[in-house]
Structure formats: C-alpha cells, structure tokens
N, C-alpha and C positions, 0 to 999 in steps of 0.2 A: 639468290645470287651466292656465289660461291666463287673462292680466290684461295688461290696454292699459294700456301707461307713458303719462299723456296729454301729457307735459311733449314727448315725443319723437315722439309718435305710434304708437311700435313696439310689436308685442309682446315681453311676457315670460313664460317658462314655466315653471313653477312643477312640478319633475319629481322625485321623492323621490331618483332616481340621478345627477343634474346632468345630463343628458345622456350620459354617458360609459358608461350600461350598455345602453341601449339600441342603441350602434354595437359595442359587446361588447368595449371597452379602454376604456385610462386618461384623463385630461385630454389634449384637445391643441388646437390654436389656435380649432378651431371647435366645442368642447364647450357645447352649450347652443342649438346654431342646429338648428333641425328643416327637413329638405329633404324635398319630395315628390317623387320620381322618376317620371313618367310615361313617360318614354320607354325604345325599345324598339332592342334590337339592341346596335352600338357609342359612337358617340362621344356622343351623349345620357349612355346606362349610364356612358362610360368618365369623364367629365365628373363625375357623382353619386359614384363611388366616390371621386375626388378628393378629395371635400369628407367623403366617410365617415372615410376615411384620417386627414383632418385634425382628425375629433371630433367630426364632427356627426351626428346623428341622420336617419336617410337612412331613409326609407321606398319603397320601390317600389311602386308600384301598377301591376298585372297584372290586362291582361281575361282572364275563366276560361278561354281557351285558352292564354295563359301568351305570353310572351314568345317571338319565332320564334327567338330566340337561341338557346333549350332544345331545339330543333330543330336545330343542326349542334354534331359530334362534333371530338373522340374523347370516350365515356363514362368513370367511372367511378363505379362501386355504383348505374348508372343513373341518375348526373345528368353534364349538357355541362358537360364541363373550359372549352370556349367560356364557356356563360352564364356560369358559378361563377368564372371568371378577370376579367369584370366587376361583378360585385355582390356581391363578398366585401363586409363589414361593412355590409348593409341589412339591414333587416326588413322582411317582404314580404307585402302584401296584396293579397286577390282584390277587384275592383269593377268591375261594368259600366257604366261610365258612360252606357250608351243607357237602362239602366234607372232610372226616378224613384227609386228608395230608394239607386242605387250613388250615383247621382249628388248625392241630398241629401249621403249618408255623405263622399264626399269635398270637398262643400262645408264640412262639419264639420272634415275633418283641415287640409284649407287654412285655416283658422281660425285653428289653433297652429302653420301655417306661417311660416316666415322665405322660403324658398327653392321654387321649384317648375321643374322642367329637362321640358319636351316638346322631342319631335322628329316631333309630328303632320304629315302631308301639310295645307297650307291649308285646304283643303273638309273635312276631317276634322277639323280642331281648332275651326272653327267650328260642325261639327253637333253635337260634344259639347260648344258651350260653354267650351272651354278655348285659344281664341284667345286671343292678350295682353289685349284690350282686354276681353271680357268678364271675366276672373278680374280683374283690376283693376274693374272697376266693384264687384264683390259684395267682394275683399278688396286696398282698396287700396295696403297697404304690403308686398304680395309681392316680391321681385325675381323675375320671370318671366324665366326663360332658357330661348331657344330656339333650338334646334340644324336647321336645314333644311338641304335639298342647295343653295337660290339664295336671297337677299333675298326676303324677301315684300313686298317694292315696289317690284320688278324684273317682266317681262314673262316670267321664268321661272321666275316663282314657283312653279308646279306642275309641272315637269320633271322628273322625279327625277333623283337624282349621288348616286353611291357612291361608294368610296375610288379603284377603278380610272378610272374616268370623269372624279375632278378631277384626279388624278394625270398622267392624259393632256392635258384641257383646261389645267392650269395650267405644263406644259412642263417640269415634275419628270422624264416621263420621258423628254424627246428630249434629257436631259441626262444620264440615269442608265445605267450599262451602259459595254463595251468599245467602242470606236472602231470605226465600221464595222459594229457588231451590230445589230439590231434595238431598236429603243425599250423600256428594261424596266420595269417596275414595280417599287419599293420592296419590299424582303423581308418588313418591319412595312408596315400600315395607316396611313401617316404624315402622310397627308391627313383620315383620321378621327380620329385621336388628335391632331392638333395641333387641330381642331376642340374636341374633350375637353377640351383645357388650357384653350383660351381661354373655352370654356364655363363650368371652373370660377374662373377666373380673373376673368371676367365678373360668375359670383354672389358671388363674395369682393367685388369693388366696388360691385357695387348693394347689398348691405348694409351694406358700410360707407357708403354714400354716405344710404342710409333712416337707420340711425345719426347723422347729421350734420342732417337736414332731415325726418325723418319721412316722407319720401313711398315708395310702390314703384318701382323702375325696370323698366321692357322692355329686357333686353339680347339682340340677336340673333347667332349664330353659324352663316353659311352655311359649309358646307362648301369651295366654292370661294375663300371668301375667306379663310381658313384656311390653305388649301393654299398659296395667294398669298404668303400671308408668307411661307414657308419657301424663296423663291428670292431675299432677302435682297440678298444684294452681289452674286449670278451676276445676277440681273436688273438693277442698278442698272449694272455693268458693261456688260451688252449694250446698254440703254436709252442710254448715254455714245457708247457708242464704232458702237452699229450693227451691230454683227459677235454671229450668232448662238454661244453656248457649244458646244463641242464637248462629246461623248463625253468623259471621261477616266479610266472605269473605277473604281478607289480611289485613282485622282489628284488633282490641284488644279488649277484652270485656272492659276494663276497661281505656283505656289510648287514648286519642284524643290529635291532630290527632296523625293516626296512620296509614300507608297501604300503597297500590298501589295507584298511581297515572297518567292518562293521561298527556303526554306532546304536545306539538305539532308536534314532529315526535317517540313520542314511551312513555316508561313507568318509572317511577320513583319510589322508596318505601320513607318515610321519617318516622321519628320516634321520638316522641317529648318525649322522655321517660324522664320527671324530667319536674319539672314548667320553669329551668331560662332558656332553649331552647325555650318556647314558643316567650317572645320578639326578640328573635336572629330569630325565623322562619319569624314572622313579618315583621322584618327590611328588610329580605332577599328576601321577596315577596312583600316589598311597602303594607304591609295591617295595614297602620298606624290606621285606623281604628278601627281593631280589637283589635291591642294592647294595644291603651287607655282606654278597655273598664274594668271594675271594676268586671263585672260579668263573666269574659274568666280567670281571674290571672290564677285560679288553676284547674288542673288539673280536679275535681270533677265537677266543675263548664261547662269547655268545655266537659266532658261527655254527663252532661245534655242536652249539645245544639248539639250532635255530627253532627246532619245533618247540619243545619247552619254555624260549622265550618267546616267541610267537602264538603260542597258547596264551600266556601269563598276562603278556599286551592287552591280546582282544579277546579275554576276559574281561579286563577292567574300562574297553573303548565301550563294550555292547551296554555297560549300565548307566552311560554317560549319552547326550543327545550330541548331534553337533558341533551346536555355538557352547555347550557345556566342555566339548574335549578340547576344542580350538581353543577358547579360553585359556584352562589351564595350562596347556604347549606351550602356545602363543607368550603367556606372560612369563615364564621361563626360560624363554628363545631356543625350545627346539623347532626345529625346525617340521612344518603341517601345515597342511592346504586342504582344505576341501575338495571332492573327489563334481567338481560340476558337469554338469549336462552343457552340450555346447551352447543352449542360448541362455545360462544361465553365466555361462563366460564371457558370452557378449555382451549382457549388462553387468558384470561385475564394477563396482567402483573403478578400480584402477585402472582396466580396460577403457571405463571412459573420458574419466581424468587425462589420459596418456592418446585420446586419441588413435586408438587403434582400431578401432571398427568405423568406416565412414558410411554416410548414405550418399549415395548416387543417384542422380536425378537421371530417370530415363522415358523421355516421354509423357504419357501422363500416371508412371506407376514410379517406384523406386528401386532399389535393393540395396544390400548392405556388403559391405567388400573389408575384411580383414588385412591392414598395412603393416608396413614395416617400419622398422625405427627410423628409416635413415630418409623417408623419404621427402618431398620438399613438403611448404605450406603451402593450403587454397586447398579448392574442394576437387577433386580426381574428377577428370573427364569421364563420360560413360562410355562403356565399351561400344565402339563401333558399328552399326549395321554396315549388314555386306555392301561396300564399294560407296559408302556414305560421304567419304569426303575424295573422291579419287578426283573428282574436278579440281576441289581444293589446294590437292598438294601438288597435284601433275602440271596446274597454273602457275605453281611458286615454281617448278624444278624448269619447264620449257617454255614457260612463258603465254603471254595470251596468244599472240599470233602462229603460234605454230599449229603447222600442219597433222603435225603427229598427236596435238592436244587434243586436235577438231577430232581428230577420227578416231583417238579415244569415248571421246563424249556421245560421239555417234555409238560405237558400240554400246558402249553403259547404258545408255538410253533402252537400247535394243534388250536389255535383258531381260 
C-alpha cells in the first residue's frame, strides 16, 4: 500500500515489515526506500545492491531469459558466484516489458517506487518506455538513475564501453602496470564499480533532493565519466606540468619510498607518506646510512634518487621474512601491510572482526559476499533466482484479486 504525502509530493509506504524484511536485515539508512532495479550485468546491479546493503528495498526486474550476468561462472548448486555476488539482498521479479500486461505490472511497482537504476542501450529504453523522460511523465517523483557506457547527449551516445574500453580510453591503464611493460588493466572492474558508486551515490541524492522539494530527479552515470574521476591528482599533475605519468608499477609518481616490496618468504607494501617516517623507516631497517644523509631528508630529494633508495629498501626487506619486516614497521608506525592473496584478505582478523565478508545461505550450498561499511544489520538475503519472488512482490503492488496478478502468475508458471 502506498499514500502520496501531498505536503512533499513524495511517496510513502505503508509496509507491515518497514522495509527491512523485504531486503532480508535489520534497519539501516535507506530502510523504507523501495528501488526498482532494471538493470543488467555490472555496475547498474553493482549500484542497486549498494542501496540494498544500505536498507532498502531493491527489487530486480528480469526479462524471462534472466540477466546475462547468470550466464558467466564459476557455478555453485547451479547458480553464477558472478550474478549472486551482485544482487545479494534483492528480490527478484520476471517481467517483459515488450508485453502489455509486463509492462502495465511494472507501471504498478514504479508506483510504490522511490528509486528506479537502468543501464538500457538509448533505442532500447525508449522502445520499452523506460527512457528518463517517459518514466517521469507517468511517475514524476522517481529519481531515475541511469548508468550508460557515454552521455546521452553526447554523439556517442550509442557506442557501447565496458570496463576494459574506459579503462583504456580514460588513461587508467597507460598508467597501470611495470615500467616499460605493456598497458594493463586493473585486476577489479574499477571503471564499472566506480560507475556503481556514483550511481548509488547519485540515487542517495535525488532522493534526498525529492525529500526537500518534491520533484523526481534524472541522474546520469556514464561509464567513461566515472572512470575520469579516478585519475584525480595523476591527471591534474600532468594537466600542470605537461609531462605524461609514467608506469610506476605499486609505486607513486611522486613519493619515495613507496610500493611492493620482496621479503624473504613473500611481499610487503610500505608507504613513507610524510618526511618524519623516513628516519623511523631507517631506524627500523638499520640503514643508518641513509638516514644521515642531508640529500634523502625530504621527500623531493628521495624522488630524485628513487632507484638508489628503492634498491637500499629492498636490500634490507629481502633479508627479513614477513612477520619479521611488519614487525619492525609496524612498531615504529610506518606505515605496511602485507601484500595478501584475496582469500587470505577474507580471513584476515579485521576483515572478520568488522564483518565485512558474510555467508549467504542459498539453498543447500553457500557463498561469501564482500559488504560495505554502511550497510544495515542481519544476515543479506541471497541473490534471487530468476523470477523467484514475482508473485510475492506483484501481490504486495496489485493486490490478490487482480486480474493483471492472475495473468502474471499464469505466465511465470509458463516459463
């Protein structure tokens, strides 16, 4: 049930759970906000779960061939560790929106919408009707977030860009990688998930912003501009000075030392960020040497010399183990971490102290889902099989007795 505040314009929803049991956990910032998730794959999905994480009622809407995400592996119990690592905490319904009755039904659940996330191709969101401008005409106090590969009021707006393609057009990776190596790409999707953020980041303020003045907002998130941000101060740097970023592998352009480091049974990172670390790294590696020297104080100075001091370092890392280099660092406060393998991150202490790896129960198998800080308590719903609860929600949106329910149910049936 659903009731227009008219003082504000907005909707409110009227839910016997608060919200909170239909993202399958407790209160958390965005408990009571219902998102329609139409989009498919990553940083659209990766965007929704954001907001699921946070409390909100996230609904996935799936054409009945299902998301192509459910289509790349590794399996388990016969569902993609891919999809289910994106849409943990949604409930998930089938609708074909080329059909008149999918399409009335989701006219219905956008109704008791707050939030609705596509990542349609242009020609495709307006033959279903779900470009910005028509959903705003039929529901105007949506916040429509839309995730594309270019502006759609750009000349390339119909181009497609994946992760790899802005990663290379945005110069992430003639920056990324060993010196003299080939151009790499990012290990993570960091061009698609920084996308994610500012998608959900996006629908956090057009609702707050409908909160304040009752209207819907259109917030758009291209891909490529996304990726843009994240070359932050190396871009503003070269933009200054003219002179393209080099390579520097787990370097810094600008800060010695700085990086990975050999030990004698694995890897270290150390991070001298600020001059009065430099004598503390010395003390803690016996390079009394280098300490006294007049031309190493500052910062600008060990640039100059980076190979020299970056030799001297992992001289003295390679005859120390580990827990032996960590140590010493560690009890002097510079700043080092350990160089982990990623399931060696997922059990790390802190990681599980802080709760940020959960298990999800799916079926009779599990998996493990990496969260965010912000998100509510209780254990994360499992990501949805195709069209798993479309009875469920489309009986909360229209009711039992309707017509348009039944002949949902008939087709779901059918598939």
């Amino acid at each position: 049930m659903t009731r227009r505040d008219r003082g504000r314009g907005h909707v409110v929803h009227d839910r016997a759970d608060g919200g909170a049991g239909a993202a399958g956990r407790g209160q958390g910032l965005l408990t009571g906000v219902r998102v329609v998730d139409l989009s498919r794959v990553l940083a659209g999905p990766f965007a929704a779960q954001v907001l699921a994480e946070m409390g909100a009622d996230v609904i996935k809407v799936e054409h009945p061939s299902g998301d192509p995400a459910r289509g790349i592996g590794p399996y388990v119990d016969g569902r993609s560790l891919y999809f289910s690592a994106l849409n943990t905490g949604k409930r998930g319904v089938v609708l074909d929106l080329a059909d008149t009755s999918g399409r009335a039904a989701l006219d219905a659940l956008l109704a008791t919408a707050d939030i609705v996330v596509e990542n349609f191709r242009p020609d495709a969101a307006r033959g279903l009707g779900c470009d910005p401008g028509t959903l705003h005409q039929a529901h105007p106090n949506l916040t429509v977030v839309t995730v594309s590969g270019y502006a759609r009021d750009s000349e390339r707006a119909s181009s497609p860009a994946l992760d790899l393609t802005v990663q290379a057009e945005s110069g992430i990776m003639s920056v990324t990688g060993e010196p003299g190596r080939p151009p790499v790409r990012a290990g993570v999707p960091v061009g698609d998930l920084a996308a994610g953020l500012w998608g959900a980041l996006g629908a956090t303020a057009g609702y707050a912003a409908r909160l304040r003045d009752g209207r819907g907002r259109h917030v758009e998130v291209p891909l490529l501009d996304a990726a843009m941000t994240l070359l932050s101060y190396v871009a503003t740097a070269a933009a200054a000075t003219g002179d393209e970023p080099a390579q520097v592998g787990s370097g810094h352009h600008s800060v010695v030392p700085y990086g990975a480091y050999p030990t004698a049974d694995g890897w270290i990172t150390v991070a001298v960020i600020g001059d009065k670390f430099w004598p503390l790294l010395c003390r803690a590696l016996d390079l009394d040497s280098l300490a006294s020297r007049e031309d190493l104080r500052s910062n600008e100075q060990r640039a100059a010399a980076r190979q020299q001091v970056d030799e001297a370092v992992a001289r003295q890392l390679a005859t120390l183990t580990n827990d032996e280099a960590l140590s010493r660092l560690q009890a002097v406060g510079v700043p080092s971490a350990p160089v982990n393998t990623v399931l060696a991150a997922l059990d790390a202490p802190y990681v599980r102290d802080r709760g940020l790896v959960a298990d999800v129960a799916m079926g009779g198998a599990s998996y493990r889902v990496v969260q965010g800080s912000l998100r509510a308590g209780g254990p994360p719903r499992p990501a949805p099989e195709l069209g798993e609860h479309t009875g469920e929600v489309m009986t909360e949106v229209l009711g039992e007795g309707s017509a348009l329910l039944a002949d949902l149910l008939v087709r779901t049936c059918r598939r």
